[in-house]
MIKE-346321 format. One line per 4 residues: number of its first residue (from 1); their letters; for each residue x, y, z of N, C-alpha, C. Coordinates in pm, whole numbers, plus 50000, padded with zeros to 5 digits. Example, Ala and Ser with C-alpha at 12.3 -4.5 7.8 and 13.67 -1.06 7.14 Angstrom:
REM MIKE-346321
1	AS	51319:49431:50780:51230:49550:50780:51320:49670:50780  51285:49775:50708:51367:49894:50714:51290:50003:50787 $
This chain:
REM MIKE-346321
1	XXXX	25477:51342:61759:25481:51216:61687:25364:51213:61589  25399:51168:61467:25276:51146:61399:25238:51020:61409  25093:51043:61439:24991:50917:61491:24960:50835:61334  24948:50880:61260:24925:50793:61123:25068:50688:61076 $
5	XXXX	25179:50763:61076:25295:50651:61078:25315:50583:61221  25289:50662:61322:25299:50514:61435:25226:50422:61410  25093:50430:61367:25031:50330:61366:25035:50250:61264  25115:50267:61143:25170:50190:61056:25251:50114:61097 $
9	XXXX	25359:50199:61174:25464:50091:61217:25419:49969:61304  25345:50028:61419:25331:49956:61520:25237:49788:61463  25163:49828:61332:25121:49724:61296:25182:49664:61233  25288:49743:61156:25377:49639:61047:25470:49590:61199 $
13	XXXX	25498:49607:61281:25586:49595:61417:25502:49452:61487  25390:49480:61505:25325:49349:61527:25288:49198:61425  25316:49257:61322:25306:49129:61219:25469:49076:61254  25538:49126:61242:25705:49080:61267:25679:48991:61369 $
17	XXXX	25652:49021:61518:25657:49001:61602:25595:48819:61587  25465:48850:61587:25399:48719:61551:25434:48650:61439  25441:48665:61348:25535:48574:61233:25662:48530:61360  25702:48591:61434:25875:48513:61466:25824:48457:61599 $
21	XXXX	25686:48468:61620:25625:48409:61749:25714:48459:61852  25712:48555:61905:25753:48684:62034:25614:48710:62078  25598:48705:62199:25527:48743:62285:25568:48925:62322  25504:49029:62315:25567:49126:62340:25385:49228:62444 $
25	XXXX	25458:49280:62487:25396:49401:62615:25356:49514:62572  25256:49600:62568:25257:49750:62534:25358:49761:62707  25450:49936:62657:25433:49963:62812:25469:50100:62797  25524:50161:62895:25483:50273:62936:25432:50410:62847 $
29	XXXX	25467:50518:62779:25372:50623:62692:25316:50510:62584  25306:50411:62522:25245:50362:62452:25090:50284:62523  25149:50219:62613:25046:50163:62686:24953:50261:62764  24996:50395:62832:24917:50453:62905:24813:50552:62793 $
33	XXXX	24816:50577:62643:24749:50595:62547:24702:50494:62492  24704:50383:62495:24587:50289:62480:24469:50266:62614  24523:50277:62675:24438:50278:62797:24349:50384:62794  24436:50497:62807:24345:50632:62806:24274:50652:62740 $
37	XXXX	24329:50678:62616:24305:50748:62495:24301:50659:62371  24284:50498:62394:24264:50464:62251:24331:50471:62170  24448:50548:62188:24569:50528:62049:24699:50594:62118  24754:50606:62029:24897:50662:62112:24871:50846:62148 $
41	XXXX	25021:50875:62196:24981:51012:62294:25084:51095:62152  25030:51212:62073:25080:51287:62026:25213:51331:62039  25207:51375:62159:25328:51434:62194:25396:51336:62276  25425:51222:62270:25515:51092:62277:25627:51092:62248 $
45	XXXX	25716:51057:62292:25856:51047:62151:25886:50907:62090  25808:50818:62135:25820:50696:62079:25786:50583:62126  25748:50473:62094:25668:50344:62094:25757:50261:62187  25656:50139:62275:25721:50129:62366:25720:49977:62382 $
49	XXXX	25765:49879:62373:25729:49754:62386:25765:49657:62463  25775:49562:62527:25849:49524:62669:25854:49350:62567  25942:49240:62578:25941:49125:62540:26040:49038:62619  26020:48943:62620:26113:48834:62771:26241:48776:62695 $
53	XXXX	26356:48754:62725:26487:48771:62674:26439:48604:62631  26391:48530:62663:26352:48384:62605:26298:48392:62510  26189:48508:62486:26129:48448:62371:26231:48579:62205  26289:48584:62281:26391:48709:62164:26483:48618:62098 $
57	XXXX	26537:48643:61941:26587:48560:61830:26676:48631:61802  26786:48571:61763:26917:48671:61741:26882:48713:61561  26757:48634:61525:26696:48726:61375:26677:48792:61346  26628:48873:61492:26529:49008:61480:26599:49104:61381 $
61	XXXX	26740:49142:61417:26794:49262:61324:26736:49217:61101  26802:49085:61128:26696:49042:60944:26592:49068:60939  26478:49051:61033:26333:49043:61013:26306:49219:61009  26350:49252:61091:26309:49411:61084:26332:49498:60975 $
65	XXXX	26509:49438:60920:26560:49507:60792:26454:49486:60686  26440:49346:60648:26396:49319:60578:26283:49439:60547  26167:49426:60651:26054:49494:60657:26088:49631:60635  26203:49692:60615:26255:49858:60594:26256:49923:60722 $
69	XXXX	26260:49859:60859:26317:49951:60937:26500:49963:60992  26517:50048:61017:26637:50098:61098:26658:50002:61153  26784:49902:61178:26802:49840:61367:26950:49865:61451  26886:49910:61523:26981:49951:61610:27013:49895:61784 $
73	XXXX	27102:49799:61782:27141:49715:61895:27102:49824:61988  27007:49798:62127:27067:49850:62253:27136:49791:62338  27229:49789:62312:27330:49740:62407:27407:49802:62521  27503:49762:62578:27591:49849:62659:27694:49772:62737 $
77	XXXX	27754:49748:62647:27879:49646:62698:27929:49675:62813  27978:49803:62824:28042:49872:62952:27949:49818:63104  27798:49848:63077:27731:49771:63234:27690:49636:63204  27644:49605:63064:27588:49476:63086:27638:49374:63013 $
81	XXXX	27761:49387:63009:27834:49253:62921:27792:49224:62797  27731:49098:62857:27660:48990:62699:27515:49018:62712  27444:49122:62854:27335:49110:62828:27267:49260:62701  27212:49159:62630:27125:49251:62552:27046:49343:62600 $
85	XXXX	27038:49455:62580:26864:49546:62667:26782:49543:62524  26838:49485:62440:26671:49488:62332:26730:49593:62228  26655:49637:62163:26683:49701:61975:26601:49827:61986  26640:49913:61913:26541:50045:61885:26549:50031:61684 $
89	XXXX	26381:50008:61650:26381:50013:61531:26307:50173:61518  26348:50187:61370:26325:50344:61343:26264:50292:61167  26164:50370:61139:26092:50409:61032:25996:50492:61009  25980:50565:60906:25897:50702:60906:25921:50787:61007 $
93	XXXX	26062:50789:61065:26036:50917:61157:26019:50878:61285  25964:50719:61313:25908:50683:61415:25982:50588:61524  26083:50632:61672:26120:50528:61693:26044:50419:61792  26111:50308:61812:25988:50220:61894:26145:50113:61940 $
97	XXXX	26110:50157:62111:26213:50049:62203:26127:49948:62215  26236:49820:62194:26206:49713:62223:26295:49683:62296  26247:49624:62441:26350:49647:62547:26312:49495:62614  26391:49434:62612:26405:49309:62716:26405:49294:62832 $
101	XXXX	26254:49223:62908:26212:49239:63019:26257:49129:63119  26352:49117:63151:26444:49018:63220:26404:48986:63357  26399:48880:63423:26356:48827:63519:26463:48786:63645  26403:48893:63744:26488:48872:63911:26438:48781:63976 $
105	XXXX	26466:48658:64022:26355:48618:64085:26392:48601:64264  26522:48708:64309:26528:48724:64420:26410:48803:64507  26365:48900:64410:26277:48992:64466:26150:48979:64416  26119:48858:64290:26023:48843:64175:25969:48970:64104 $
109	XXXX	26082:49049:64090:26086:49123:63995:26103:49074:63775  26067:49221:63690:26095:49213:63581:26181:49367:63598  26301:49374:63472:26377:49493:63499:26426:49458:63361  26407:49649:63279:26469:49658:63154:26584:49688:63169 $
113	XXXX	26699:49712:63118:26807:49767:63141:26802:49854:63052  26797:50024:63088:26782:50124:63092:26975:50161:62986  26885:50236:62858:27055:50277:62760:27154:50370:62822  27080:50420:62917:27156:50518:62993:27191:50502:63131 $
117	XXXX	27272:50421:63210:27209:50417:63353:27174:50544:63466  27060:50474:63536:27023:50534:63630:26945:50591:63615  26862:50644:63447:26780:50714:63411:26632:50744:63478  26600:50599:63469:26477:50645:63585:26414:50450:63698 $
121	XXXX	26361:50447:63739:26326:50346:63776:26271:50235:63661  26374:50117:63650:26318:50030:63552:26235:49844:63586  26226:49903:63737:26208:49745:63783:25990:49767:63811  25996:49621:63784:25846:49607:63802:25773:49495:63845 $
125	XXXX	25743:49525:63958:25658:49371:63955:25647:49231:63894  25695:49141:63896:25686:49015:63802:25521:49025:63763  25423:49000:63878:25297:48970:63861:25193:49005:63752  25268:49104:63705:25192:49243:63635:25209:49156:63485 $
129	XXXX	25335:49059:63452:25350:49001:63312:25302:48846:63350  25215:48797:63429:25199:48672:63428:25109:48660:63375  25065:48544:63286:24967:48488:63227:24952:48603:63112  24864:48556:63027:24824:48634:62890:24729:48742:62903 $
133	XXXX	24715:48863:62904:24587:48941:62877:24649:49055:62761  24482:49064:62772:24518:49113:62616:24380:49248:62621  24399:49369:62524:24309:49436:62482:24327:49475:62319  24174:49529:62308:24183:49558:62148:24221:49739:62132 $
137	XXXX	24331:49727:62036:24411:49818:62021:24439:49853:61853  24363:49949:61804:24369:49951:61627:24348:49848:61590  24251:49773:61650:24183:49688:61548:24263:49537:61618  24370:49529:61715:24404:49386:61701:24396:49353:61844 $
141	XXXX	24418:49272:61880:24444:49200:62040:24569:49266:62044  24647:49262:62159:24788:49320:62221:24768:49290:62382  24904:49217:62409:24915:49205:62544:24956:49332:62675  24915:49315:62747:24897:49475:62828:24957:49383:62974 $
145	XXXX	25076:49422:63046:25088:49410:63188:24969:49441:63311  24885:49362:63326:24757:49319:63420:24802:49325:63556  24678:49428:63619:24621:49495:63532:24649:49595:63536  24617:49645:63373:24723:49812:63363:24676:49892:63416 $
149	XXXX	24526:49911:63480:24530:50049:63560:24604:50040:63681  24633:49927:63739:24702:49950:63902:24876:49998:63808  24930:49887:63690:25085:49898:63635:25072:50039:63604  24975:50081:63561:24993:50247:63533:24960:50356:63637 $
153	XXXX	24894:50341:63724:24916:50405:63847:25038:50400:63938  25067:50256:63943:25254:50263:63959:25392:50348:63908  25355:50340:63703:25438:50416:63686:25417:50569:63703  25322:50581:63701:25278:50745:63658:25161:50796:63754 $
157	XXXX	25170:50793:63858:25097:50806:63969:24929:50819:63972  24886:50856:64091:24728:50833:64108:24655:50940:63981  24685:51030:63912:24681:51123:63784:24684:51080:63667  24701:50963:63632:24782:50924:63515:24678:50921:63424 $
161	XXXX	24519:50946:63448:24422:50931:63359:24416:51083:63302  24495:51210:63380:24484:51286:63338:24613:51365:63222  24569:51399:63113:24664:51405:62996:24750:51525:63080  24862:51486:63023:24952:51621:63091:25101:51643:62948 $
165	XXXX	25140:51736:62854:25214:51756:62789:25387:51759:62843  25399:51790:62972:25500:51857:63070:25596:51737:63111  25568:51579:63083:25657:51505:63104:25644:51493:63301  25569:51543:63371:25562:51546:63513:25541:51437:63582 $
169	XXXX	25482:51320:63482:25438:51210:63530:25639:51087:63519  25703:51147:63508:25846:51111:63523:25875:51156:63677  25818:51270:63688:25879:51237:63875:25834:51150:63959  25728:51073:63901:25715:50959:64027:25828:50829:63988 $
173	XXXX	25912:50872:63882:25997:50729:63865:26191:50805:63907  26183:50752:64019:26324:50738:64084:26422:50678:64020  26567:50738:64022:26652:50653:64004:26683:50550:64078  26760:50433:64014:26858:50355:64101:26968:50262:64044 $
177	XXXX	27054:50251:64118:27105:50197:64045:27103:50012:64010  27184:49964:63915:27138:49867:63847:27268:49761:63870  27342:49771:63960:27459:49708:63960:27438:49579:64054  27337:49565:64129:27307:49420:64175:27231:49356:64105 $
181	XXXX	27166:49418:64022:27023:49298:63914:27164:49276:63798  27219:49340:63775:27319:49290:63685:27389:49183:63683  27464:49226:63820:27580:49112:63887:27492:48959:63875  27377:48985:63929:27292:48881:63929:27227:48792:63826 $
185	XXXX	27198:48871:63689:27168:48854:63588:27320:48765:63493  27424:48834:63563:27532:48738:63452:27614:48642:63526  27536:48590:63653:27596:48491:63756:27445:48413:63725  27381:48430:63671:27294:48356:63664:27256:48324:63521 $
189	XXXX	27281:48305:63417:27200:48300:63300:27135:48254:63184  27129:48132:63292:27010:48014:63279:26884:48098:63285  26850:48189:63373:26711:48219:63410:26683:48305:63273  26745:48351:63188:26671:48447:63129:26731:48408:62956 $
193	XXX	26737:48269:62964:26826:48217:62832:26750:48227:62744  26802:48278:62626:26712:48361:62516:26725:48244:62379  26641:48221:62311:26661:48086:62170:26806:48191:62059 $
């Protein structure tokens, strides 16, 4: 990945965001290179952002065009009906999921819905997105799932401070499947009603 256009995007990506007032998450290879390393991870394949299906605008695809990126629905009618999993915008080369962090509150879980199912473990702790925190990241504030060294020792085990190229830090995330947070999610969907 080139680190000079991510970090274009990710800032022209955060002005969007705040102009349409979205609350949004670093999270996983994006967040565990701010933590670490102060900027994103080279060999990344792309930007990672977590945002709550309430505070998401059916604008976003205008606001992004506008700004010259790519938008591309993630959707998946086949498992999740009407639920959205969020957009993948693309510019310079660079893509960046924006994935909708939807709320269980049988288990007080948050869970993305994954473009592929079963891909890897997508559920997380509610606790980890409560309340606001924030670190400085290229220069701006950005909200971080608190606190991220325990959320990042979760995803990417007791190692995760150590850089690794090999993708190895994926075997601590299990599959499963997604067919009861679903069922649940569209028998319910008041809880996660988006403007």
């Amino acid at each position: 990945m080139d680190i000079g256009n991510a970090m274009k995007n990710f800032l022209e990506i955060d002005e969007i965001l705040n102009r349409c007032e979205i609350k949004y998450y670093l999270s996983e290879g994006t967040l565990l290179g701010a933590i670490r390393d102060g900027n994103f991870i080279a060999w990344d394949h792309d930007l990672d952002l977590r945002v709550e299906p309430t505070d998401w605008k059916s604008s976003m695809r205008e606001e992004f065009e506008r700004s010259g990126f790519q938008y591309l629905d993630a959707i998946c009618p086949k498992l999740y009906q009407d639920k959205s999993s969020g957009c993948v915008v693309i510019k310079r080369d660079i893509h960046t999921d924006v994935a909708l962090n939807y709320y269980y509150p049988p288990e007080d879980l948050r869970l993305t819905l994954p473009h592929r199912p079963n891909t890897h473990n997508t559920l997380r702790p509610a606790r980890f997105y409560r309340g606001d925190h924030f670190i400085d990241f290229l220069g701006i504030k950005v909200r971080v799932p608190y606190p991220p060294e325990e959320y990042l020792q979760m995803l990417y085990g007791k190692d995760w401070r150590i850089p690794r190229k090999d993708n190895c830090y994926l075997s601590c995330q299990k599959p499963i499947s997604m067919e009861k947070y679903i069922k649940y999610l569209l028998r319910h969907p008041e809880i996660n009603q988006g403007k």
